[in-house]
MARTOR-233656 format. One line per 4 residues: number of its first residue (from 1); their letters; for each residue x, y, z of C-alpha. Coordinates in steps of 0.1 Angstrom, whole numbers, plus 5000, padded with zeros to 4 digits. Layout:
BEGIN
NUM = a = X/Y/Z; ...
***
This chain:
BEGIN
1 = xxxx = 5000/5000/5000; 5014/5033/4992; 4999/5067/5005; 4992/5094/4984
5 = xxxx = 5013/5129/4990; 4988/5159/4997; 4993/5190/4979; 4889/5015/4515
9 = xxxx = 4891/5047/4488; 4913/5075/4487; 4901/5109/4493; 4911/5140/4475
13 = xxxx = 4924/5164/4502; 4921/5196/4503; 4941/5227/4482; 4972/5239/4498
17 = xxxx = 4969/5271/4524; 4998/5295/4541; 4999/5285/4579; 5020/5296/4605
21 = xxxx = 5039/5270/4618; 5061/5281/4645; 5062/5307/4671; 5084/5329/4650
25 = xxxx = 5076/5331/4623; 5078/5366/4614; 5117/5362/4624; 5125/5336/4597
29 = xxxx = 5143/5333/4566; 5115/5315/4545; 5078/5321/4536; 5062/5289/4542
33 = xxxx = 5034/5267/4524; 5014/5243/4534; 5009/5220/4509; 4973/5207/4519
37 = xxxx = 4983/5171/4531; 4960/5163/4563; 4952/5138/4587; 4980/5118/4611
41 = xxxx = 4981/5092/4637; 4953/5106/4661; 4960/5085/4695; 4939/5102/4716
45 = xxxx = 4899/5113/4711; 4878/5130/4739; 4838/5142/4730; 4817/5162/4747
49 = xxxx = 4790/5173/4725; 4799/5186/4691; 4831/5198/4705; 4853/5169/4696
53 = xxxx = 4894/5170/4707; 4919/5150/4697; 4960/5146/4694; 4981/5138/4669
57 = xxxx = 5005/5115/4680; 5042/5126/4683; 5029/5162/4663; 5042/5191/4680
61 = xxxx = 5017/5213/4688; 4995/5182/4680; 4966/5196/4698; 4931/5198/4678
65 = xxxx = 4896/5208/4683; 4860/5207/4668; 4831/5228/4676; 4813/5215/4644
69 = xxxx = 4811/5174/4653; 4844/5168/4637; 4835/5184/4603; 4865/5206/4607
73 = xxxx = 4894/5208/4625; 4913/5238/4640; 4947/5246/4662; 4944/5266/4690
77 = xxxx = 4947/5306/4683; 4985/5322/4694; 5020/5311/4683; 5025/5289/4709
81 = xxxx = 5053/5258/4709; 5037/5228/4731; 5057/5200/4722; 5041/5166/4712
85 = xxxx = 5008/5156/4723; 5002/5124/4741; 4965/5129/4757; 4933/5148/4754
89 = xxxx = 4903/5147/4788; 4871/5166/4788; 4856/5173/4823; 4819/5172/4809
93 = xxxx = 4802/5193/4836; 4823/5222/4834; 4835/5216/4796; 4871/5221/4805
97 = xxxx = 4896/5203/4778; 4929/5191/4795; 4956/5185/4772; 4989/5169/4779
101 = xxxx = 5019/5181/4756; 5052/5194/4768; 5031/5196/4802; 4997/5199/4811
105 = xxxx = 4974/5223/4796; 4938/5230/4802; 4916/5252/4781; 4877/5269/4792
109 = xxxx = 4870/5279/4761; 4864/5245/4739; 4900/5240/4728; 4907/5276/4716
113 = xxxx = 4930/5287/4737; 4954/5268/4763; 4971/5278/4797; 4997/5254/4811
117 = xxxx = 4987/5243/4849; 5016/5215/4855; 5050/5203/4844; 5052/5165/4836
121 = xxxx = 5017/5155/4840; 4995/5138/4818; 5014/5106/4804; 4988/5090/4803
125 = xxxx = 4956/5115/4812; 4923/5108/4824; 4891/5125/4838; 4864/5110/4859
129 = xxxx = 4843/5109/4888; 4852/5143/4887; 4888/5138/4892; 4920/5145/4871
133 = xxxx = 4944/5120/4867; 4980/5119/4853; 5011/5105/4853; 5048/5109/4849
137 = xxxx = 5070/5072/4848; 5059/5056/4880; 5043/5086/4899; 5004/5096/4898
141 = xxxx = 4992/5127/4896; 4957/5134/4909; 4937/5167/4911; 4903/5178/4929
145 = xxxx = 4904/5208/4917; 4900/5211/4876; 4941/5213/4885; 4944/5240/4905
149 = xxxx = 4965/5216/4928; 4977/5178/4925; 4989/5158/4950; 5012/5129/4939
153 = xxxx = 5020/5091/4948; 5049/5069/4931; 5030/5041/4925; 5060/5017/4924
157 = xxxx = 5094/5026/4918; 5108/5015/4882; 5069/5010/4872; 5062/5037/4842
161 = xxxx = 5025/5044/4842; 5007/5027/4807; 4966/5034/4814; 4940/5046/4837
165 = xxxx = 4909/5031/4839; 4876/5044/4865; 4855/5022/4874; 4814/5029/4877
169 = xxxx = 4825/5019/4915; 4828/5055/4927; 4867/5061/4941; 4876/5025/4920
173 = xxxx = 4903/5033/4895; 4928/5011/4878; 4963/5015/4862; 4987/4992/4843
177 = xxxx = 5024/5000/4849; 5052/4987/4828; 5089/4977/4848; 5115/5001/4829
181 = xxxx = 5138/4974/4836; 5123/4940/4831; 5098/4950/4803; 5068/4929/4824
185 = xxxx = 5037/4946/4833; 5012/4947/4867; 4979/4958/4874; 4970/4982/4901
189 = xxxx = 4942/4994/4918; 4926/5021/4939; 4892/5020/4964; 4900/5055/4977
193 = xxxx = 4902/5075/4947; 4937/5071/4943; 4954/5075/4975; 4965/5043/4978
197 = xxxx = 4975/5014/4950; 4976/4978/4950; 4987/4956/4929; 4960/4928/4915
201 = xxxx = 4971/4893/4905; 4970/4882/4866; 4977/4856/4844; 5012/4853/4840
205 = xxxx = 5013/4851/4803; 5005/4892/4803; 5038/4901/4802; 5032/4933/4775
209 = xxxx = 5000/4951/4785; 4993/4986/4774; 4960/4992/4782; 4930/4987/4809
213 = xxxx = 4896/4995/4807; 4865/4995/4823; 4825/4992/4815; 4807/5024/4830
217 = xxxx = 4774/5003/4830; 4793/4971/4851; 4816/4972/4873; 4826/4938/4874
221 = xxxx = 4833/4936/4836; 4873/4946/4826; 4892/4944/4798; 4931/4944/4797
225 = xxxx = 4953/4944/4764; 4984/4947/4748; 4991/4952/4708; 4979/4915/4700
229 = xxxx = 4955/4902/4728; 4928/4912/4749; 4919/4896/4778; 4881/4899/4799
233 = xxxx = 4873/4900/4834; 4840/4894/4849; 4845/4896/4885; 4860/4929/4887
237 = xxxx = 4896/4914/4880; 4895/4886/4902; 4901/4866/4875; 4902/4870/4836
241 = xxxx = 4901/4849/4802; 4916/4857/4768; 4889/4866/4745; 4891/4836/4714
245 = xxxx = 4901/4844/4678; 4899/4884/4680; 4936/4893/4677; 4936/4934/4685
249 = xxxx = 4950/4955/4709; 4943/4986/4733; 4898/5000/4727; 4875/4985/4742
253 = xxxx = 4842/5007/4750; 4807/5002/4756; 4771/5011/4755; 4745/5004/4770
257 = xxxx = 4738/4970/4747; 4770/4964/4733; 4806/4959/4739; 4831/4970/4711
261 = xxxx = 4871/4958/4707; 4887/4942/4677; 4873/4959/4646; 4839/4940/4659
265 = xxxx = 4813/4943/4686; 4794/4913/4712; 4762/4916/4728; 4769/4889/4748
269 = xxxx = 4803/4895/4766; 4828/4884/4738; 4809/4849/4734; 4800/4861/4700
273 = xxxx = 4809/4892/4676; 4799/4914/4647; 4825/4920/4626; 4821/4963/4614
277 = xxxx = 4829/4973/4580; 4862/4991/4584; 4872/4995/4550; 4844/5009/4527
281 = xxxx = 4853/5046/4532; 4883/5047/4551; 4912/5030/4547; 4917/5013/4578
285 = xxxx = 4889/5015/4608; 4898/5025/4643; 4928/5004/4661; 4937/5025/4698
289 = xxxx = 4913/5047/4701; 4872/5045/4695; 4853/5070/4716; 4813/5078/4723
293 = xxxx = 4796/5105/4723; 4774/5102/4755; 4742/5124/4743; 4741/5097/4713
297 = xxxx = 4756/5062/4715; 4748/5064/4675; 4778/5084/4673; 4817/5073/4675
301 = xxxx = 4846/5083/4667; 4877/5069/4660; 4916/5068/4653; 4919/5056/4617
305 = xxxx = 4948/5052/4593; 4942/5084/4577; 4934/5102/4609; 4900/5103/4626
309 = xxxx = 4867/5089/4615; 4834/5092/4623; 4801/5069/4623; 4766/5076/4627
313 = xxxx = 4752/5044/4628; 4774/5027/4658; 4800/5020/4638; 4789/5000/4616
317 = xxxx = 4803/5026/4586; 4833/5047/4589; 4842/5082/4575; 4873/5102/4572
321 = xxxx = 4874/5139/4591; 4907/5151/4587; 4904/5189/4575; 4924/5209/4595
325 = xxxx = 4944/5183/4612; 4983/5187/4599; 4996/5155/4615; 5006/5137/4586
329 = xxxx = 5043/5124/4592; 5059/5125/4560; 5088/5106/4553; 5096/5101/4512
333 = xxxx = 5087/5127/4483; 5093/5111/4447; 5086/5138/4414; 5084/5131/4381
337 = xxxx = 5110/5153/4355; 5082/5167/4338; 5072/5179/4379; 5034/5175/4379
341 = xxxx = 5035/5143/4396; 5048/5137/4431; 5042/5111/4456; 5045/5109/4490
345 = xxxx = 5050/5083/4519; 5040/5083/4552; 5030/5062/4580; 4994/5067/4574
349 = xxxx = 4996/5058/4536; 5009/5074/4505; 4996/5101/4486; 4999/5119/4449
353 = xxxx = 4990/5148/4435; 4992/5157/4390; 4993/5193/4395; 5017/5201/4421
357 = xxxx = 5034/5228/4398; 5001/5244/4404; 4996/5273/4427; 4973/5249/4452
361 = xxxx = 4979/5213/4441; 4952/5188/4450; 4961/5151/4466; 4948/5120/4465
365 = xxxx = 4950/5107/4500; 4955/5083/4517; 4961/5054/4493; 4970/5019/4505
369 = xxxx = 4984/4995/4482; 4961/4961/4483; 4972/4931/4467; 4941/4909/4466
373 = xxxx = 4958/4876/4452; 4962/4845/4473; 4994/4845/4495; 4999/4883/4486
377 = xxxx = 4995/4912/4511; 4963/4935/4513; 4966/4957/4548; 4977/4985/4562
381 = xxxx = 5003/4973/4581; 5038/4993/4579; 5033/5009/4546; 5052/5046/4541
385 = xxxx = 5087/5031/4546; 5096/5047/4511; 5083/5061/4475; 5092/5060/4442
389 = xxxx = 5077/5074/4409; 5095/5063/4378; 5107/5100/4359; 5094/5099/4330
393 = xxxx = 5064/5080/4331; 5039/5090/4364; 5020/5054/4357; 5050/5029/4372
397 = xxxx = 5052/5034/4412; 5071/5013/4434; 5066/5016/4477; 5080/4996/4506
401 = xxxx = 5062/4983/4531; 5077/4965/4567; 5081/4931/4561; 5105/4931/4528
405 = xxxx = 5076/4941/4507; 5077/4965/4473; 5041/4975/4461; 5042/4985/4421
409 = xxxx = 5015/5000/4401; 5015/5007/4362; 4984/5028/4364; 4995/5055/4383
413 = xxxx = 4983/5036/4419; 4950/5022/4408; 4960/4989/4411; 4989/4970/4423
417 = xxxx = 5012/4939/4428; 5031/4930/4459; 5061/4904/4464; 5090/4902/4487
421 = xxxx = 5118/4900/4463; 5134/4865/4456; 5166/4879/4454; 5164/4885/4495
425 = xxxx = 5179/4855/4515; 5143/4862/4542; 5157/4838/4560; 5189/4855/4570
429 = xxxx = 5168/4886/4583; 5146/4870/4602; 5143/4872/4643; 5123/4841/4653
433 = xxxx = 5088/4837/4631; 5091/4879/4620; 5105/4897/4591; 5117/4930/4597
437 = xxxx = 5128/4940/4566; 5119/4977/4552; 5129/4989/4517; 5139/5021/4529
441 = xxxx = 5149/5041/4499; 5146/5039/4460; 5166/5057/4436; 5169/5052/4394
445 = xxxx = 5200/5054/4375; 5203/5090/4363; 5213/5078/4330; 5184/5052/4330
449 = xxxx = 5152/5055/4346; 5151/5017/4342; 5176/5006/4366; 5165/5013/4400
453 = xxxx = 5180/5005/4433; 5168/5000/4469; 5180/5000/4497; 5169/4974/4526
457 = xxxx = 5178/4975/4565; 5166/4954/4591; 5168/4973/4625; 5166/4942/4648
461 = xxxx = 5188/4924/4635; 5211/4953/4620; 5217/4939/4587; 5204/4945/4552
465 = xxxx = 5208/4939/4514; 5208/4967/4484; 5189/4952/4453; 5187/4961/4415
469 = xxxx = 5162/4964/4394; 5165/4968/4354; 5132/4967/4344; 5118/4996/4368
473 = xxxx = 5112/4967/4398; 5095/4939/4378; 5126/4918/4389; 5153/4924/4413
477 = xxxx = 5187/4911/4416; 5209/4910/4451; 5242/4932/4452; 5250/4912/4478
481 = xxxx = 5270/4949/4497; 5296/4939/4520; 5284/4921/4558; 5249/4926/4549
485 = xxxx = 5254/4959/4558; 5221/4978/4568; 5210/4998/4542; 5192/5032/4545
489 = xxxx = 5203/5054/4516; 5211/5054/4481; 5231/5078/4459; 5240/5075/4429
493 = xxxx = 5268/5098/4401; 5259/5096/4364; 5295/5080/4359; 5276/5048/4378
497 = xxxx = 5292/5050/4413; 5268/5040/4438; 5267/5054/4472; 5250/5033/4499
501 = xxxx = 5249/5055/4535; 5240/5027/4562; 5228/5032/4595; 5206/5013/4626
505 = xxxx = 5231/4989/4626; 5251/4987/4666; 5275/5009/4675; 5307/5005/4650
509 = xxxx = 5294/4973/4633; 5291/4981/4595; 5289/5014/4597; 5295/5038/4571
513 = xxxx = 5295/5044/4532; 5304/5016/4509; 5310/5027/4473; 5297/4998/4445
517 = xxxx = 5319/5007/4411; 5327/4985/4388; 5313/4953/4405; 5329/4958/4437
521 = xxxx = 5321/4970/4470; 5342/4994/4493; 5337/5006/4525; 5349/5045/4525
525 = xxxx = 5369/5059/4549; 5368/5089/4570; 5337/5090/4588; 5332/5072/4621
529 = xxxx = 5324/5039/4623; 5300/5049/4654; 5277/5073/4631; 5249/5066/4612
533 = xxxx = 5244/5082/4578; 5216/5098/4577; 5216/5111/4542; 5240/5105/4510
537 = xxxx = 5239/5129/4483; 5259/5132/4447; 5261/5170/4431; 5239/5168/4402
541 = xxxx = 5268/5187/4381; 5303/5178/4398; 5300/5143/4400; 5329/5136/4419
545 = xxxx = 5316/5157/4445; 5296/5136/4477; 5274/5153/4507; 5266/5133/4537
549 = xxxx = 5252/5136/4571; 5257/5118/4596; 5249/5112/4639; 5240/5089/4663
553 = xxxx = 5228/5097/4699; 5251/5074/4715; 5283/5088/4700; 5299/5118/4709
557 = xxxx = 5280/5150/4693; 5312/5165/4682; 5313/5139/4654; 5273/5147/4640
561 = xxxx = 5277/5171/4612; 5275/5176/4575; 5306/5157/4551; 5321/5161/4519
565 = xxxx = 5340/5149/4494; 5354/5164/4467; 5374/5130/4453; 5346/5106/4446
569 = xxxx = 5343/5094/4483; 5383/5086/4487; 5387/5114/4514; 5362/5136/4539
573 = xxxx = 5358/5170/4550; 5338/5175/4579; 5311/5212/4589; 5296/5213/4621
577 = xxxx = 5274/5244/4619; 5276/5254/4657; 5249/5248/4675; 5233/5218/4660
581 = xxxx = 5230/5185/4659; 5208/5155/4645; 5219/5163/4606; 5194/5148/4583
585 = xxxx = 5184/5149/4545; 5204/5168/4522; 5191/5181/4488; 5207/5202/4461
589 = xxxx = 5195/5232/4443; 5219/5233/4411; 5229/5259/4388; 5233/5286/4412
593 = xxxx = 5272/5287/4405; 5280/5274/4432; 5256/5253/4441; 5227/5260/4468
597 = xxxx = 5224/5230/4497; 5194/5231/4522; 5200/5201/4555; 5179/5192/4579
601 = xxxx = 5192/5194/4619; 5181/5199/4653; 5191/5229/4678; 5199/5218/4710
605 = xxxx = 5168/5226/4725; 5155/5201/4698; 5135/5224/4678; 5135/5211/4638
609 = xxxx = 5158/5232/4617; 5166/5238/4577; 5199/5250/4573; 5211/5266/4538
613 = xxxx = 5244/5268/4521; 5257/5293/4494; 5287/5279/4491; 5287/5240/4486
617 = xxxx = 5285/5237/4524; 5315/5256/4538; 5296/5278/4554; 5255/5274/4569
621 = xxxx = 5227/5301/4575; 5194/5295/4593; 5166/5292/4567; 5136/5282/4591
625 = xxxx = 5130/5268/4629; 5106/5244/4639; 5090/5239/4667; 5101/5216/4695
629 = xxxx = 5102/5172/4686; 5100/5185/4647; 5121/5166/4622; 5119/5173/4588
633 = xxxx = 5128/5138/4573; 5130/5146/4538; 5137/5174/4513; 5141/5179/4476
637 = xxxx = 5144/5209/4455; 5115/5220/4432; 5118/5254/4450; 5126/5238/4484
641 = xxxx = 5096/5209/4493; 5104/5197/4528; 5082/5165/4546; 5081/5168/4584
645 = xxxx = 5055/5159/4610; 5029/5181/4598; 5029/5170/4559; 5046/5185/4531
649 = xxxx = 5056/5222/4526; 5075/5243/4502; 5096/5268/4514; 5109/5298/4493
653 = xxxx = 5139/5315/4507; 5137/5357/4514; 5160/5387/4505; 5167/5408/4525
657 = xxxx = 5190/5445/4523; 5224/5451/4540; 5231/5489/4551; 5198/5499/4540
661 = xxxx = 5192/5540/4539; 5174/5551/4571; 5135/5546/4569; 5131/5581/4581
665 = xxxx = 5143/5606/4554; 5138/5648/4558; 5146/5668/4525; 5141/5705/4515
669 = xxxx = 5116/5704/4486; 5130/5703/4452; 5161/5685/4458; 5172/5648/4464
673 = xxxx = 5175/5617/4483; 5192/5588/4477; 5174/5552/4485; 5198/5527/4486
677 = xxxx = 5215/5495/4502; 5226/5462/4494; 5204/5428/4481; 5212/5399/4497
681 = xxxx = 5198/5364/4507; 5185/5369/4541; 5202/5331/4553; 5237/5326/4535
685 = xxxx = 5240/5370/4531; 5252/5360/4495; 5250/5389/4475; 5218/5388/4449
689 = xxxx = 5238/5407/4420; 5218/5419/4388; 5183/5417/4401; 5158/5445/4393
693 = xxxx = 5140/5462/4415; 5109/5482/4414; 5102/5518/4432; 5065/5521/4447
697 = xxxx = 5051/5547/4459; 5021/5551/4481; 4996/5570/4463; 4962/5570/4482
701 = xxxx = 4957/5535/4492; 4975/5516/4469; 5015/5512/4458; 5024/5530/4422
705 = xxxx = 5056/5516/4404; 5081/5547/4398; 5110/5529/4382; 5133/5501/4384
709 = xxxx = 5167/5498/4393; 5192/5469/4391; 5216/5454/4418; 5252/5457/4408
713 = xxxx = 5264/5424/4389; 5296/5425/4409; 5285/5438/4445; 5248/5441/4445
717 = xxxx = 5243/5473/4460; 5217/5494/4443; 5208/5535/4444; 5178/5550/4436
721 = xxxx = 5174/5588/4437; 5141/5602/4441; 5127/5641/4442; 5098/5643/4458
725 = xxxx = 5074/5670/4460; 5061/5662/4487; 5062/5643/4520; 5052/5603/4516
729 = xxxx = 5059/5568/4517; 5083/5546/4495; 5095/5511/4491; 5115/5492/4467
733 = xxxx = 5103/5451/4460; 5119/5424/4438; 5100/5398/4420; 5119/5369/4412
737 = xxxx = 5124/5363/4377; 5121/5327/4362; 5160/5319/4369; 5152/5329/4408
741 = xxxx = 5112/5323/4414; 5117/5288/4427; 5144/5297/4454; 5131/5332/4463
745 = xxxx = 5098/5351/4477; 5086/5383/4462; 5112/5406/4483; 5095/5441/4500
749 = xxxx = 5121/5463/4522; 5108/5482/4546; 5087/5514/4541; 5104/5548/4538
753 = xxxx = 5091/5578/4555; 5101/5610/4536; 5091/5646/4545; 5095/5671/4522
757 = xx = 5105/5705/4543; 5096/5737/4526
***
């Protein structure tokens, strides 16, 4: 006893919109685009009413409400930075929304607004009976008070907190812990409204639970899961049974006549079940989370792959309600030359779009490949591993999927066809019964779309296999790379060097990059064997030239950082842009003499960064912070399109103007003043020479070009003189031409106030 211490069809998404993003964003170097990608992995669903709440899981600032039944979604108001979300309560007397981020946060006014009321709280949450409950690892939190206050209890040292559960038994509450040590799970529970815990005896087989829950209309009935079984108690937990032939995990709710859990529901206790229909209109029905709302047991709603989904008719028929809700964790972007087409992957599915040179481009979304013959694979299970679009023809489409498996359509993703490659030894990757495989990344041949590669890691048993495909992945053949090292990413020069970057592998066991030329495999020198490379990447025009990044949290952070090669991979120089760490995906902007690179990175306060380089990577500038958990895990350049935790955004780069004339300018009518300063790229400060700008002036209400003027080709500064007659407001802009529009937003300096004296 332990007292308690006072005190299936894919949707077409939505057009793309500009968002704010981060807290400050009126201090960055980039104007920033969503690119209309929506939905995520929504863990966490409270009701009350037609104010619906939910979090996306691992988003920062994850955090979502409804006032309109789910129809629409919305952030809270501010430019707030709240972390990832892991739980959402609603007290449903007082309609106060708890929400636990970086903290715990309670709003009054139906999600709109948030105040935090406790550090490390809420891990998991849950309201009842009146009470707030959270937890931190092995301590509970409990408040009286709508939070004012919470006193707090370790419930058993080493035992991290999994679920709450209340009993209809008013002060009865339950909790499953999980030993930080051991792995093994217990059961505990409360008569006294959590003051005191005890742990309950169970069936030693349920080493793995995750979650506990408990009928509101009987108090005896439990259910306790973990991401395979579930297991009922009729007797209040005295002793329980594992339900037969309904492999799930985690929901279980009820109503007053039914009892729902593993994609089915049972009127009578578990003996028998109704399968639902969780594929017509969604691409996967609800798997952790399926809530009720309580004026209407008609009504659910429910975590599904694409995001949440709703039924009317007791879930019996599922639909998608995802607009608003950027939670889409995107982790591969694959364009066709011609640049309509682009794919996506993600964890929730892929998605495409055939006008994304279009100001708004429109998706498809979600789409998950189904293989319907016999033996071949048709779920949802571990697809967004990787993406890839052949160049020049949007029909062929290869994606990998846990398990070894490549998915490829010739119509553009209507249909596909699934196999695990016969060139991979399975056995050799395999951990008991399971396949861990994951085609992680497919690149083509620059000189022949044809002849595609992939590479394949398995991150239990850190090993892997890079495969070859001549016929645009109708047939594969094994490269059999050096150790079965594990394979994350490909490069590849047009002289036919192939770059392999490796990485999940243990610390300083095939580790590095291994160069294939010529039919043999070498493992490069130069970077250490402890890092994992998190991105390889060949200059488009010096082919001899090689980028990298590489890190790994259990090596010393003095070796993360950006490499290069200049010598085809034979020697490395190393950047560590000050400050960060965590360096990700590089991509390369060419023809900007030299060559523009953008990287992805952390700051060590583990906000998301994208770094940008004017000069092949010598030297880095700031081009946009994140918010805090944000990784952006991919990047190409078509302008600059980024995937991170929220979707897919483009980002176009701003000018700025170095010793600028003052804003404020006096001048004795009829003569002069001179406007002038010098144009520069407001990351890298590299000097914007020849651009032309225009001279506006504010006449009434609206902005009247005066003239142009040119930045010097050689230093960039520019002049303007202007005579005014008298006293009123200038400003200069640059519009990017068609040599500069996809790196650079329309450029405005600040306004300049002249008074003309008589």
């Amino acid at each position: 006893m332990i007292a308690l211490v006072a005190g299936m069809a894919a949707v077409p998404m939505a057009k793309a919109d500009t968002v704010a993003t981060t807290p400050t964003d009126a201090q960055q170097s980039a104007v920033v685009t969503n690119l209309g990608i929506y939905g995520g992995d929504n863990w966490d669903i409270a009701v009350d009413g037609d104010h619906v709440y939910t979090i996306a899981s691992g988003v920062p600032n994850g955090f979502f409400y409804s006032s309109d039944a789910a129809a629409t979604w919305q952030r809270p108001t501010g430019t707030n930075d709240y972390g990832s979300g892991t739980g959402v309560e609603v007290d449903p007397t007082t309609h106060a929304v708890y929400v636990a981020m970086d903290g715990l946060y309670k709003s009054t006014d139906y999600g709109a607004t948030l105040t935090k009321i406790a550090d490390n709280v809420g891990n998991p949450l849950l309201f009842a009976q009146g009470k707030l409950f959270g937890a931190y690892n092995d301590t509970v939190y409990a408040s009286g008070d709508n939070g004012a206050t919470f006193g707090h209890v370790v419930i058993a040292a080493g035992e991290n907190i999994m679920s709450f559960a209340a009993s209809k038994t008013i002060g009865t509450f339950y909790a499953v812990t999980r030993n930080s040590s051991t792995g093994t799970s217990k059961l505990y529970v409360s008569t006294d409204t959590g003051a005191t815990w005890t742990p309950m005896t169970v069936d030693p087989t349920m080493v793995t639970l995750t979650n506990i829950n408990a009928d509101p209309f009987n108090a005896n009935i439990l259910t306790l899961s973990d991401d395979n079984n579930l297991w009922l108690s009729q007797n209040a937990g005295t002793t329980w049974t594992k339900i037969a032939g309904r492999s799930c995990g985690d929901f279980s709710i009820w109503t007053s006549t039914r009892w729902y859990a593993c994609a089915g529901y049972s009127t009578n206790n578990g003996a028998s079940w109704t399968d639902m229909d969780m594929h017509t209109n969604v691409m996967r029905g609800p798997g952790k989370a399926v809530v009720i709302d309580a004026a209407d047991e008609n009504v659910m709603y429910g975590d599904c792959m694409s995001g949440i989904c709703k039924s009317t008719d007791s879930g019996l028929i599922w639909h998608n309600s995802l607009n608003g809700i950027t939670g889409v964790n995107v982790l591969a972007i694959s364009q066709t030359t011609d640049k309509n087409t682009v794919w996506i992957s993600s964890g929730n599915g892929l998605g495409k779009t055939t006008n994304f040179t279009a100001a708004s481009p429109t998706w498809t979304w979600p789409i998950l490949p189904c293989d319907s013959r016999p033996g071949h694979r048709c779920d949802s299970s571990g697809m967004g591993e990787s993406v890839w679009v052949k160049p020049d023809n949007a029909n062929i489409v290869l994606a990998g999927s846990i398990g070894g498996w490549i998915y490829r359509s010739t119509d553009g993703g209507t249909t596909w066809t699934n196999e695990v490659p016969a060139a991979i030894d399975v056995a050799k990757f395999k951990t008991g019964s399971n396949n861990n495989l994951r085609p992680q990344h497919f690149i083509n041949d620059p000189a022949d779309p044809n002849v595609v590669y992939v590479a394949i890691v398995d991150p239990v048993d850190h090993n892997g296999a890079v495969l070859k495909s001549t016929d645009a992945g109708i047939t594969w053949t094994n490269l059999a790379i050096t150790d079965d090292a594990p394979a994350t990413r490909l490069a590849m020069s047009k002289t036919g060097e192939l770059y392999v970057g490796t990485g999940e592998g243990k610390t300083g066991d095939h580790k590095g990059i291994y160069k294939f030329s010529s039919g043999t495999w070498t493992l490069l020198t130069g970077i250490d064997a402890r890092l994992n490379i998190n991105s390889v990447t060949v200059d488009p025009e010096v082919q001899t030239t090689v980028y990298a990044t590489a890190s790994n949290d259990l090596a010393p952070l003095s070796l993360d950082g950006f490499y290069k090669s200049i010598d085809s991979g034979a020697t490395w120089m190393k950047v560590v842009p000050t400050g960060y760490l965590g360096f990700g995906a590089i991509t390369v902007q060419k023809s900007t003499s030299p060559n523009t690179l953008y990287m992805s990175a952390r700051d060590n306060v583990n906000h998301g960064v994208l770094l940008k380089s004017s000069d092949q990577g010598s030297t880095w500038g700031v081009l946009y912070t994140g918010l805090k958990s944000e990784t952006f895990t991919t990047v190409l350049f078509d302008g600059l399109v980024v995937g991170n935790k929220h979707g897919v955004f483009s980002l176009k780069s701003k000018a700025t103007v170095y010793k600028m004339s003052s804003t404020t300018q006096k001048v004795v009518k009829g003569k002069t003043i001179k406007l002038k300063g010098i144009l520069r790229d407001a990351t890298t400060k590299k000097l914007l020479k020849s651009k032309t700008l225009g001279l506006y002036q504010l006449v009434g209400t609206k902005w009247k070009l005066k003239g142009t003027i040119k930045s010097d080709k050689k230093t960039a500064a520019f002049s303007v003189t202007v005579k005014p007659t008298k006293s009123g407001k200038y400003k200069l802009a640059w519009t990017p031409g068609s040599g500069d529009k996809a790196e650079y937003a329309t450029f405005e300096s600040k306004i300049f106030t002249v008074t003309v004296k008589k």
